[in-house]
BAPAPA-746270 format. One record per atom (N, C-alpha, C, O): residue in three letters; atom name; x, y, z. Coordinates in Angstrom, 2 decimals. Layout:
N
@residu = ALA&atome = CA&X = X&Y = Y&Z = Z
...
This chain:
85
@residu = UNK&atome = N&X = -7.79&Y = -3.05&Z = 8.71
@residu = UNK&atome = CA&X = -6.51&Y = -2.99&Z = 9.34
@residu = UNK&atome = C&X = -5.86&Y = -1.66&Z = 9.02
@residu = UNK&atome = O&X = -5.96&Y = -1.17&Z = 7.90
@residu = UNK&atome = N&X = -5.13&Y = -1.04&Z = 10.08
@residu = UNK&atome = CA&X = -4.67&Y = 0.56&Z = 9.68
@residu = UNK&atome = C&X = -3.02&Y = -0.36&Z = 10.19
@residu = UNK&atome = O&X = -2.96&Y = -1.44&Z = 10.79
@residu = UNK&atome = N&X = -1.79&Y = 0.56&Z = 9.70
@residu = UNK&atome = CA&X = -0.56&Y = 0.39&Z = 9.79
@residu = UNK&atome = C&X = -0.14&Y = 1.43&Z = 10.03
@residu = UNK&atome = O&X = -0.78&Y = 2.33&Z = 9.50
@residu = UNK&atome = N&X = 1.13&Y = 1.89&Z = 10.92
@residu = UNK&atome = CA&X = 1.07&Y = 3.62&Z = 11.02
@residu = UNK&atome = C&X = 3.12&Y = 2.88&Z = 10.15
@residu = UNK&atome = O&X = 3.89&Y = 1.95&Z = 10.39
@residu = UNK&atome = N&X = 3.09&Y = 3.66&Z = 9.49
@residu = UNK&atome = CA&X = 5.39&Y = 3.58&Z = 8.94
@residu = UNK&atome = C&X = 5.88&Y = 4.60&Z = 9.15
@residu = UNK&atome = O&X = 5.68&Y = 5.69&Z = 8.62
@residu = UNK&atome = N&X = 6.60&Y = 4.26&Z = 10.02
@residu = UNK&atome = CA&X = 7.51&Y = 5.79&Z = 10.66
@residu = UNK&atome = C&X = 8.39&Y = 6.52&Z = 9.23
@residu = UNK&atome = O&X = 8.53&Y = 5.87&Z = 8.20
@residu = UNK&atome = N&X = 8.69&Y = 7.30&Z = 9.31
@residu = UNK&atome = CA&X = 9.35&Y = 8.15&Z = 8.31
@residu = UNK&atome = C&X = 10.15&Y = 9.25&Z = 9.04
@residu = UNK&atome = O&X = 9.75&Y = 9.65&Z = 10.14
@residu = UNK&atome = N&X = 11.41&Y = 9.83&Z = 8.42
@residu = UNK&atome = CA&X = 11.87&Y = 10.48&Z = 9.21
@residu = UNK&atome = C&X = 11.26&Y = 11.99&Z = 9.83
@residu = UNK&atome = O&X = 11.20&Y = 12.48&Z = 10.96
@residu = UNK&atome = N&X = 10.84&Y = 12.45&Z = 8.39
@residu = UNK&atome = CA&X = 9.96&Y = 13.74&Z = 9.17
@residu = UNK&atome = C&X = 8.73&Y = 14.04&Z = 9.42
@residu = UNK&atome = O&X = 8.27&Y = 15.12&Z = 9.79
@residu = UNK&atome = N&X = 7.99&Y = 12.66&Z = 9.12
@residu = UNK&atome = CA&X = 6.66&Y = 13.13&Z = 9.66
@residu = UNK&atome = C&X = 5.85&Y = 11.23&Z = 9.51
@residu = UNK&atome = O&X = 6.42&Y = 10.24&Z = 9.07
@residu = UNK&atome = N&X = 4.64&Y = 11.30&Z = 9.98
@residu = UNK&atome = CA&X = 4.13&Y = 9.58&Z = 10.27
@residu = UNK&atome = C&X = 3.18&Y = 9.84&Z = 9.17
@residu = UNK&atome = O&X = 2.40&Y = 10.79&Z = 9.09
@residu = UNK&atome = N&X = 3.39&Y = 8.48&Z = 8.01
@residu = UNK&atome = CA&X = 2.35&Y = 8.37&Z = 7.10
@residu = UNK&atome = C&X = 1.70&Y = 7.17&Z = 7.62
@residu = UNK&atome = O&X = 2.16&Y = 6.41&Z = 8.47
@residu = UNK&atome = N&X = 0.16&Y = 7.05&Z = 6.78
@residu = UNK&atome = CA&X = -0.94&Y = 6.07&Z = 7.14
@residu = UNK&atome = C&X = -1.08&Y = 5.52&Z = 6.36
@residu = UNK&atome = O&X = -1.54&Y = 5.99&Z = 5.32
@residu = UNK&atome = N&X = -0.65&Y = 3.86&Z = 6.53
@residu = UNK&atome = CA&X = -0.78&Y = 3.46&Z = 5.08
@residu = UNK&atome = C&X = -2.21&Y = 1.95&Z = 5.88
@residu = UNK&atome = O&X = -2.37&Y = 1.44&Z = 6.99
@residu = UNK&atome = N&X = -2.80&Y = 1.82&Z = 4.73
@residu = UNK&atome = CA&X = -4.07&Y = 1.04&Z = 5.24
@residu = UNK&atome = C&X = -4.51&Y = -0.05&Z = 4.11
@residu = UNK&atome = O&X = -4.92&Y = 0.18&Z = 2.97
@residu = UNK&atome = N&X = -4.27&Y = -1.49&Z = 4.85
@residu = UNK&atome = CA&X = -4.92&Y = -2.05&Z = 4.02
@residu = UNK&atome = C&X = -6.09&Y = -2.84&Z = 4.09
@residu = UNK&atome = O&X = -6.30&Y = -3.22&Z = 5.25
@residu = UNK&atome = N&X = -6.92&Y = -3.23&Z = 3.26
@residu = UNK&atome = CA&X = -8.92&Y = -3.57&Z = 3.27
@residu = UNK&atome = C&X = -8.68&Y = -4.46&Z = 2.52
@residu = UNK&atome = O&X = -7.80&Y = -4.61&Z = 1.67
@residu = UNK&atome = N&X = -9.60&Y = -5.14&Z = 2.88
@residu = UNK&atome = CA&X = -9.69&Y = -6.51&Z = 2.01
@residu = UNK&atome = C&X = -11.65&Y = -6.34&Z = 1.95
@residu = UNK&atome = O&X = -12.42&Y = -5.92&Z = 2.82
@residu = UNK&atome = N&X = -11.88&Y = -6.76&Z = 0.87
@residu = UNK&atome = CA&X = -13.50&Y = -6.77&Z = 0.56
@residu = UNK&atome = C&X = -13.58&Y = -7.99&Z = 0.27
@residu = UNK&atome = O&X = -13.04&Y = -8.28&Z = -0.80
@residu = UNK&atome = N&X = -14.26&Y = -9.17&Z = 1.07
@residu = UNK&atome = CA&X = -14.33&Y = -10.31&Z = 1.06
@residu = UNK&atome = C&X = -15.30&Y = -10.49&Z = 0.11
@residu = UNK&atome = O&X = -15.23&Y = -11.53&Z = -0.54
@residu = UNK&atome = N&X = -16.32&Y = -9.61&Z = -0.14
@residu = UNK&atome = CA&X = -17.66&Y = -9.73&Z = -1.24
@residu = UNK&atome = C&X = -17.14&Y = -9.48&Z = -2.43
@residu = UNK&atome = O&X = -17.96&Y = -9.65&Z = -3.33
@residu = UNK&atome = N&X = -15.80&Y = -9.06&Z = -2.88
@residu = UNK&atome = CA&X = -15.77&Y = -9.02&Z = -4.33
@residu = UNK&atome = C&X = -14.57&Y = -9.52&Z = -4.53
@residu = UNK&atome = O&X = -14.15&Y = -9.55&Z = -5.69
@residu = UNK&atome = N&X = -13.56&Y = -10.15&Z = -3.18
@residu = UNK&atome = CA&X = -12.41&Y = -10.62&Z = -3.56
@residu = UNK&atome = C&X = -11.49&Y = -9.45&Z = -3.93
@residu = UNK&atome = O&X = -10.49&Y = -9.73&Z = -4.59
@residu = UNK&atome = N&X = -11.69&Y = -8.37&Z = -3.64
@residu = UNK&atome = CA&X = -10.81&Y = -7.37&Z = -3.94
@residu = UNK&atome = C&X = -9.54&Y = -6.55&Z = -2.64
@residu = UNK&atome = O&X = -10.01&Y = -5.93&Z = -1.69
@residu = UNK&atome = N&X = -8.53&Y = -6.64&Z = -2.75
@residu = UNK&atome = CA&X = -7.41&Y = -6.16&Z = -1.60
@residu = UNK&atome = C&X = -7.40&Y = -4.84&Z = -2.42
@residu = UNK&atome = O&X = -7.49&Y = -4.48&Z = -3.60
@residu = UNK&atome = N&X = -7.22&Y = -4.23&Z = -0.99
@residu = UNK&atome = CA&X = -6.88&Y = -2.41&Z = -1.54
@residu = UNK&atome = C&X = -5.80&Y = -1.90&Z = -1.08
@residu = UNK&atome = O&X = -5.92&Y = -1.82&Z = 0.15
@residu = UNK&atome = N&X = -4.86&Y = -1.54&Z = -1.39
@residu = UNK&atome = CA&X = -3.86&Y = -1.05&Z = -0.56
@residu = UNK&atome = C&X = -3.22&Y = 0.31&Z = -0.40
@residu = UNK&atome = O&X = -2.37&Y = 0.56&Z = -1.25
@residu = UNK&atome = N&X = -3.50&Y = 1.42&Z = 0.70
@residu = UNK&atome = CA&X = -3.05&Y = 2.61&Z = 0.50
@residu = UNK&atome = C&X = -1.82&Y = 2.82&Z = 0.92
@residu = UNK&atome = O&X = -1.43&Y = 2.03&Z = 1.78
@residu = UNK&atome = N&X = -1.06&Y = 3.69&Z = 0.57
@residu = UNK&atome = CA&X = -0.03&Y = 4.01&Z = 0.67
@residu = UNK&atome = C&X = 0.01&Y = 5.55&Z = 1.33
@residu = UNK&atome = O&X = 0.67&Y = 5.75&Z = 2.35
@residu = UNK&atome = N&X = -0.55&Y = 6.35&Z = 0.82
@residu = UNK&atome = CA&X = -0.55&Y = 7.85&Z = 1.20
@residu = UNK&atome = C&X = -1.93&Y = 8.80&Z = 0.37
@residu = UNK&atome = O&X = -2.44&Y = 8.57&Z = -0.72
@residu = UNK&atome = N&X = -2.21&Y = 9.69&Z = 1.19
@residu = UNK&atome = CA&X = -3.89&Y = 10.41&Z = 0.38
@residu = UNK&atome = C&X = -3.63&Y = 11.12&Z = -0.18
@residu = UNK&atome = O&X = -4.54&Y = 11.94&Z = -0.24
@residu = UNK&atome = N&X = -1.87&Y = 11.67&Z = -1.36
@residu = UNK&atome = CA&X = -2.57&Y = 12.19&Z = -2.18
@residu = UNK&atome = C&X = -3.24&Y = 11.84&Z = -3.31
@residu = UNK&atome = O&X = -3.13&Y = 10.64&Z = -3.59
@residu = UNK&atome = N&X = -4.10&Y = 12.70&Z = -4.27
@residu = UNK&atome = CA&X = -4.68&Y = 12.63&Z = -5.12
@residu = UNK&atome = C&X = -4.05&Y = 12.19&Z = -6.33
@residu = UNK&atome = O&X = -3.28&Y = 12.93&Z = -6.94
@residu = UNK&atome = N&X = -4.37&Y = 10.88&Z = -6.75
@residu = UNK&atome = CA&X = -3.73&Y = 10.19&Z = -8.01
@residu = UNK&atome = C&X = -3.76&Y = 11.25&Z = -9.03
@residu = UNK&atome = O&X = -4.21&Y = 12.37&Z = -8.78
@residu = UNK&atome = N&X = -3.27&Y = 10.91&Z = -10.18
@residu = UNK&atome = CA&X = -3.51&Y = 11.76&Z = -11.37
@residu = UNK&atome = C&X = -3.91&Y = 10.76&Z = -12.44
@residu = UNK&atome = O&X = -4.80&Y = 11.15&Z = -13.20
@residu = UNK&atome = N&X = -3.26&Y = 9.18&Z = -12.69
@residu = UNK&atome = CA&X = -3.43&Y = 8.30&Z = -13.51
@residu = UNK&atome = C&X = -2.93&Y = 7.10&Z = -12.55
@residu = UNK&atome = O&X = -2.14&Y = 6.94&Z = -11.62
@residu = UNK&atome = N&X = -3.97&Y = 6.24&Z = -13.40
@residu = UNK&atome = CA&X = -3.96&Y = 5.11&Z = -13.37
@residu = UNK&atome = C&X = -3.46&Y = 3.82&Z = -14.35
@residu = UNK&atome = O&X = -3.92&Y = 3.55&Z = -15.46
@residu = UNK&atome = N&X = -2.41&Y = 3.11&Z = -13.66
@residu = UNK&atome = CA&X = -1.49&Y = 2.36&Z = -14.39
@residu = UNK&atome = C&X = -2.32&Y = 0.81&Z = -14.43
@residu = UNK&atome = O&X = -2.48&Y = 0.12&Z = -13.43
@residu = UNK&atome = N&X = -2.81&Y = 0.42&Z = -15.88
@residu = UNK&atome = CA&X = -3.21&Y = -1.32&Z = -15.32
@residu = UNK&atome = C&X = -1.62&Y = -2.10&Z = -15.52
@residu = UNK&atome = O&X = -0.89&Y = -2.24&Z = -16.50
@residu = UNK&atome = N&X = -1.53&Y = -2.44&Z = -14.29
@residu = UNK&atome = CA&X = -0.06&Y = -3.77&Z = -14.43
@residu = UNK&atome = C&X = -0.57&Y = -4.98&Z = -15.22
@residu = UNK&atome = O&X = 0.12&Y = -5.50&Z = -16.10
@residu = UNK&atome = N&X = -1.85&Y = -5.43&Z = -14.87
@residu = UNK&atome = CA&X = -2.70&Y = -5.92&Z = -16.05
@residu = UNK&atome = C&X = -3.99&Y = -6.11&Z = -15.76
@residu = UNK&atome = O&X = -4.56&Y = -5.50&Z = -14.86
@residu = UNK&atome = N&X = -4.63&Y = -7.12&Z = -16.61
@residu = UNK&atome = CA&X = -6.33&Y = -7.24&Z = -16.10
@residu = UNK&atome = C&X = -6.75&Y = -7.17&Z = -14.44
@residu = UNK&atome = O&X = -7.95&Y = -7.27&Z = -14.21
@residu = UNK&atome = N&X = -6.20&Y = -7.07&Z = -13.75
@residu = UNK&atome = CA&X = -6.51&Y = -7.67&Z = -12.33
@residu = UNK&atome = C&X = -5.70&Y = -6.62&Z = -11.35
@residu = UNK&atome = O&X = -6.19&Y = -6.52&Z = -10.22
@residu = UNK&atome = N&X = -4.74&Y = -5.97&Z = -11.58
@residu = UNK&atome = CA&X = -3.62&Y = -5.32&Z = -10.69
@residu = UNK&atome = C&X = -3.80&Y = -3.62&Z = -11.31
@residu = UNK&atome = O&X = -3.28&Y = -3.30&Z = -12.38
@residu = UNK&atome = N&X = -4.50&Y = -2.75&Z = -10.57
@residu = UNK&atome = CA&X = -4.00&Y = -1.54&Z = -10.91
@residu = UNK&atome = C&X = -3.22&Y = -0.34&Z = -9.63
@residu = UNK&atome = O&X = -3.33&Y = -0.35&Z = -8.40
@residu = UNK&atome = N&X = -2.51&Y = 0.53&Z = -10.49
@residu = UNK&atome = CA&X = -1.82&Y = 0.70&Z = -9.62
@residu = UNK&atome = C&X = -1.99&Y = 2.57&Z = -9.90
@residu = UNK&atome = O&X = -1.64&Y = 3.06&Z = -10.97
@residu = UNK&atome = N&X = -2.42&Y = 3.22&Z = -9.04
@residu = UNK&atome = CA&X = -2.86&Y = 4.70&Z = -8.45
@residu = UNK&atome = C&X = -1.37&Y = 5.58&Z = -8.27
@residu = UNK&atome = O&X = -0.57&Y = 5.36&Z = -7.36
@residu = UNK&atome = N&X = -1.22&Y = 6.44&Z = -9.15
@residu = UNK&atome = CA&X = 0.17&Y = 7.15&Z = -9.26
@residu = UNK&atome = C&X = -0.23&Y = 8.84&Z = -9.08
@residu = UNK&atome = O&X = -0.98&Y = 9.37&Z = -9.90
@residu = UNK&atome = N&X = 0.32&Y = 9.57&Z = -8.00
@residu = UNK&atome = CA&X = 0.49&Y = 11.10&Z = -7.46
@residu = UNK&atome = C&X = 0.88&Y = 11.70&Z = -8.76
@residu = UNK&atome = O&X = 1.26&Y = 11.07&Z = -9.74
@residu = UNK&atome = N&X = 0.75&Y = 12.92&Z = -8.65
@residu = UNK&atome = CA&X = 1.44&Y = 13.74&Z = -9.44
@residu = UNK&atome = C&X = 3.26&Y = 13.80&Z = -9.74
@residu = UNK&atome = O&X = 3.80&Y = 14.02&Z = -10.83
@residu = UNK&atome = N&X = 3.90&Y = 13.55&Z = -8.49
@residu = UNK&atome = CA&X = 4.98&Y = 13.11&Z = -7.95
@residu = UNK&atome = C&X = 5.83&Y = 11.36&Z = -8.67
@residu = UNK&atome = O&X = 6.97&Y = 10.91&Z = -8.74
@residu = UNK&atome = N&X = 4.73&Y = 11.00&Z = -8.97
@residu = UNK&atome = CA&X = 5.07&Y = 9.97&Z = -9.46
@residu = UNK&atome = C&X = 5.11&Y = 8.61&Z = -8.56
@residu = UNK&atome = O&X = 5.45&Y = 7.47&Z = -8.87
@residu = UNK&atome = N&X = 4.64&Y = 9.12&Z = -7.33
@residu = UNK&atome = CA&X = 4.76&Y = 8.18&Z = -6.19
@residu = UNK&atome = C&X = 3.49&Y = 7.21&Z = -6.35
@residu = UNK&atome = O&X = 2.41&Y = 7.59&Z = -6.79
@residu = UNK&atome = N&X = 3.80&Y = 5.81&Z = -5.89
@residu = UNK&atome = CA&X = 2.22&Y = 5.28&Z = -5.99
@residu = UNK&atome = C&X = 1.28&Y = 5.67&Z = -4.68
@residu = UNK&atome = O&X = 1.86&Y = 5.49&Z = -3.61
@residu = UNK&atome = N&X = 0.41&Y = 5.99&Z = -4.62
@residu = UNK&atome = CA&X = -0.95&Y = 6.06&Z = -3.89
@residu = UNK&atome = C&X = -1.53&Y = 4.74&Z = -3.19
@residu = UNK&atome = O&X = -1.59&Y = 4.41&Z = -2.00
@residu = UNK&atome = N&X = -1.91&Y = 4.16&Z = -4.27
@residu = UNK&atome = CA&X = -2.85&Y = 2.96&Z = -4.12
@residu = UNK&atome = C&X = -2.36&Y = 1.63&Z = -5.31
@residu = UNK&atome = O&X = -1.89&Y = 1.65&Z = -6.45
@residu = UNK&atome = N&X = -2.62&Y = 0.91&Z = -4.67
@residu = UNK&atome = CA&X = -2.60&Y = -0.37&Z = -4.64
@residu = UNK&atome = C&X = -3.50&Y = -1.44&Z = -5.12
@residu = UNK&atome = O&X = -3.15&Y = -2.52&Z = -4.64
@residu = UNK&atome = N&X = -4.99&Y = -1.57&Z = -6.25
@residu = UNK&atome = CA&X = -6.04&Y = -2.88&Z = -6.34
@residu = UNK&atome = C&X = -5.48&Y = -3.85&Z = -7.00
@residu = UNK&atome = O&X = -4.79&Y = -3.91&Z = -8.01
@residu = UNK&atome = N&X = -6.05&Y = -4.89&Z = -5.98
@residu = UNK&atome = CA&X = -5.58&Y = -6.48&Z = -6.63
@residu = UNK&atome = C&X = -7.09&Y = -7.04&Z = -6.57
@residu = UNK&atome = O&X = -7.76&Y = -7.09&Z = -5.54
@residu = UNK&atome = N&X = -7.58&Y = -7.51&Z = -8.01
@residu = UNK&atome = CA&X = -8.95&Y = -8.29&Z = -7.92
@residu = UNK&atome = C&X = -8.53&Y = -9.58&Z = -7.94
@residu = UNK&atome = O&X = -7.34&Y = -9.84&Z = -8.11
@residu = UNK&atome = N&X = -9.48&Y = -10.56&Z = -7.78
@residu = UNK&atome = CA&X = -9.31&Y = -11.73&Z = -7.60
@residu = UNK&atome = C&X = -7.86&Y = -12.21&Z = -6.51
@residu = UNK&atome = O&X = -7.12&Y = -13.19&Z = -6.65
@residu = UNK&atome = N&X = -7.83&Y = -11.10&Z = -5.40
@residu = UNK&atome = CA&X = -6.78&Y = -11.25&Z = -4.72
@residu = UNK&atome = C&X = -6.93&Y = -13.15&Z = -3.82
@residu = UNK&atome = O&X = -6.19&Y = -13.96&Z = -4.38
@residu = UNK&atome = N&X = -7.41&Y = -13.49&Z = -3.13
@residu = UNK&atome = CA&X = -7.04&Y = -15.33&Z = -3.05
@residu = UNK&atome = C&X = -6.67&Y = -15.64&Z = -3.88
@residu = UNK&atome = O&X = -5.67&Y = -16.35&Z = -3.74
@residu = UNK&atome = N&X = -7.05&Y = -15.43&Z = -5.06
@residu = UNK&atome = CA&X = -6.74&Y = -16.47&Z = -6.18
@residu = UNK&atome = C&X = -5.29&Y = -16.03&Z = -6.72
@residu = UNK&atome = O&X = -4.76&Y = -16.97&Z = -7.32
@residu = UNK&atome = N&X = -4.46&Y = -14.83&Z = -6.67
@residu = UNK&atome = CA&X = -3.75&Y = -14.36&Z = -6.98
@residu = UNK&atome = C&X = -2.54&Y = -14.29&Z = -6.28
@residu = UNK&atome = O&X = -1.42&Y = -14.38&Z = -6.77
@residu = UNK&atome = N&X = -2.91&Y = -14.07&Z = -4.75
@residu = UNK&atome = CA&X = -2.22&Y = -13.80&Z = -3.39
@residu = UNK&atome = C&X = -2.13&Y = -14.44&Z = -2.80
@residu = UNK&atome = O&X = -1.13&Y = -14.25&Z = -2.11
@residu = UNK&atome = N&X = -2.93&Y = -15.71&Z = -2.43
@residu = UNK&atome = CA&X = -3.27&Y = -16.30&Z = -1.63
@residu = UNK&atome = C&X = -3.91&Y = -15.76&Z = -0.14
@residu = UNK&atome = O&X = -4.77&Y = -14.89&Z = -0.05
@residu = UNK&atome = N&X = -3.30&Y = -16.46&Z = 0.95
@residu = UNK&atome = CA&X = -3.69&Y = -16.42&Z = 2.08
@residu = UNK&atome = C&X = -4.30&Y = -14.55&Z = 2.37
@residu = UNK&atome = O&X = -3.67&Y = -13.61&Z = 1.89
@residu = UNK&atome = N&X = -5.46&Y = -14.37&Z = 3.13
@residu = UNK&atome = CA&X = -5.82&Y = -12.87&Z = 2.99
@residu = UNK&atome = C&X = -5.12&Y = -12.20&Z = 4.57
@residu = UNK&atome = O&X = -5.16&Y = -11.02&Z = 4.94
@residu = UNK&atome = N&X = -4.36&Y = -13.66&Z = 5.47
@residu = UNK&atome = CA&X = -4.24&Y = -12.98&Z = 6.78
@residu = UNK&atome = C&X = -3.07&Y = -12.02&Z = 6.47
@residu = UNK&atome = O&X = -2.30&Y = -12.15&Z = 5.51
@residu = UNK&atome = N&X = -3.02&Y = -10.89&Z = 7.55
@residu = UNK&atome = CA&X = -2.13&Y = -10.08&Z = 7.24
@residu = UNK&atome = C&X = -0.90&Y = -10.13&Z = 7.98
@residu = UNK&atome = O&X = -1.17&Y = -9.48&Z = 8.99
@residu = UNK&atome = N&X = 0.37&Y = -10.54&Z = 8.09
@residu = UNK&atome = CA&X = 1.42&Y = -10.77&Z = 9.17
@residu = UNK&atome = C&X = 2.10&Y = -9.00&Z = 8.86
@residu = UNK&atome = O&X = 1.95&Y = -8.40&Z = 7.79
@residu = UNK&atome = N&X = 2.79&Y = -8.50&Z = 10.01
@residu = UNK&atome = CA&X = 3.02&Y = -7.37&Z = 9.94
@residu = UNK&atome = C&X = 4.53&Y = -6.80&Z = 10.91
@residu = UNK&atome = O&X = 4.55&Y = -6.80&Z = 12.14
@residu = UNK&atome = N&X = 5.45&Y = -6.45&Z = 10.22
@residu = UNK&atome = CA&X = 6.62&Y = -6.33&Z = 10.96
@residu = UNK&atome = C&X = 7.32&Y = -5.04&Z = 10.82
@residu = UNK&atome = O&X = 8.10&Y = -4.90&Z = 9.87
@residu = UNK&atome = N&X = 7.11&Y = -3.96&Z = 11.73
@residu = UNK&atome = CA&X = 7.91&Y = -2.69&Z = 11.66
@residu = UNK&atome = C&X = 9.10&Y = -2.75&Z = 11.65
@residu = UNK&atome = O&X = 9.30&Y = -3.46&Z = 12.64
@residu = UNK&atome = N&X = 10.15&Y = -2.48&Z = 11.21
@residu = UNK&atome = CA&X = 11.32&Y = -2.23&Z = 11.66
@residu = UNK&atome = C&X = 12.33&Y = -1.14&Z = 11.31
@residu = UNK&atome = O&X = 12.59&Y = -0.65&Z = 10.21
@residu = UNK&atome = N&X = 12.89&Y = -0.84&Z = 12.65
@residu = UNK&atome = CA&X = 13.36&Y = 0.64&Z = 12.68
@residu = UNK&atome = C&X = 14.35&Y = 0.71&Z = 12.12
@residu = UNK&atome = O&X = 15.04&Y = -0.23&Z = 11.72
@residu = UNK&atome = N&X = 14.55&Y = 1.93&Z = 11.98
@residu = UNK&atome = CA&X = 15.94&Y = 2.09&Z = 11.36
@residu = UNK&atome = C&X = 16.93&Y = 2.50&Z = 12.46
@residu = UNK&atome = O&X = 16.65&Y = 3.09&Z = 13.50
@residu = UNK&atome = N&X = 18.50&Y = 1.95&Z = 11.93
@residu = UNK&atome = CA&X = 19.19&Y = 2.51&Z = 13.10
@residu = UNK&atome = C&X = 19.49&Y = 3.54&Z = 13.20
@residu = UNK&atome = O&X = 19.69&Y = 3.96&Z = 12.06
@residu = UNK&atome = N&X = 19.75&Y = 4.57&Z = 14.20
@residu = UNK&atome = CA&X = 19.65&Y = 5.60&Z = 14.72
@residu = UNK&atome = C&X = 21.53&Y = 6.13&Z = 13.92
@residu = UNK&atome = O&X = 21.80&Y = 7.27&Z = 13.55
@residu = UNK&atome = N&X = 22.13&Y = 5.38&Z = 13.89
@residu = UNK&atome = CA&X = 23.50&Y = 5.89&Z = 13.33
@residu = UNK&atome = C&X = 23.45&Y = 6.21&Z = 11.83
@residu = UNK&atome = O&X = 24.19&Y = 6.89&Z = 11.12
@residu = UNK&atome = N&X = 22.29&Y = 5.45&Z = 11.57
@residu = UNK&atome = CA&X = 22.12&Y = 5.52&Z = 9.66
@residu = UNK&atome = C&X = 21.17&Y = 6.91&Z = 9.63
@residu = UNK&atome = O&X = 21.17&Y = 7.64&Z = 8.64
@residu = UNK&atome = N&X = 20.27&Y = 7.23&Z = 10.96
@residu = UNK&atome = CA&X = 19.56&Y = 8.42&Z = 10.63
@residu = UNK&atome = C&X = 20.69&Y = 9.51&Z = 10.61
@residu = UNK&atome = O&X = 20.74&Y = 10.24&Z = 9.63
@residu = UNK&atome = N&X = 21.67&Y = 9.68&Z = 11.70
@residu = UNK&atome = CA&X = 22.76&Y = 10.86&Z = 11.23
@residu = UNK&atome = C&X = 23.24&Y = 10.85&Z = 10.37
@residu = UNK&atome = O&X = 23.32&Y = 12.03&Z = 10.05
@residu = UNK&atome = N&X = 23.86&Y = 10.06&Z = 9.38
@residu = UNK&atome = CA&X = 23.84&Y = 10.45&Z = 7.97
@residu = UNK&atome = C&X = 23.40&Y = 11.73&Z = 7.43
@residu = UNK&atome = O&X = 23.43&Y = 11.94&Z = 6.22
């Protein structure tokens, strides 16, 4: 599954995979290059930019953790009076 999230000055790609053979959800956020890796704990790690921004997203044993693997998905814009700000 690819997701496109509007942003104001430019379109990032954020993508998420599910690996049904190891039970593992991946979740990207943006390609740059992590620098470190945070464990939230045994099962959840979390991929941090130089910036400090997160990257990526692994959840192992994601069913068992997450449940359901379908993905429901809802854009929503921002209003156009809050972008002049």
């Amino acid at each position: 599954m690819h997701f496109l999230i509007a942003d104001i000055n430019k379109t990032k790609k954020m993508n998420v995979k599910y690996f049904e053979d190891t039970d593992t959800l991946y979740i990207t956020f943006r390609s740059n290059s992590p620098i470190e890796t945070l464990d939230l704990d045994e099962n959840t790690l979390i991929d941090i930019d130089q910036q400090g921004n997160i990257c990526s997203i692994t959840i192992e044993h994601a069913q068992e953790r997450v449940g359901d693997t379908e993905v429901h998905y809802e854009r929503v814009m921002r209003n156009k009076e809050i972008l002049a700000i």
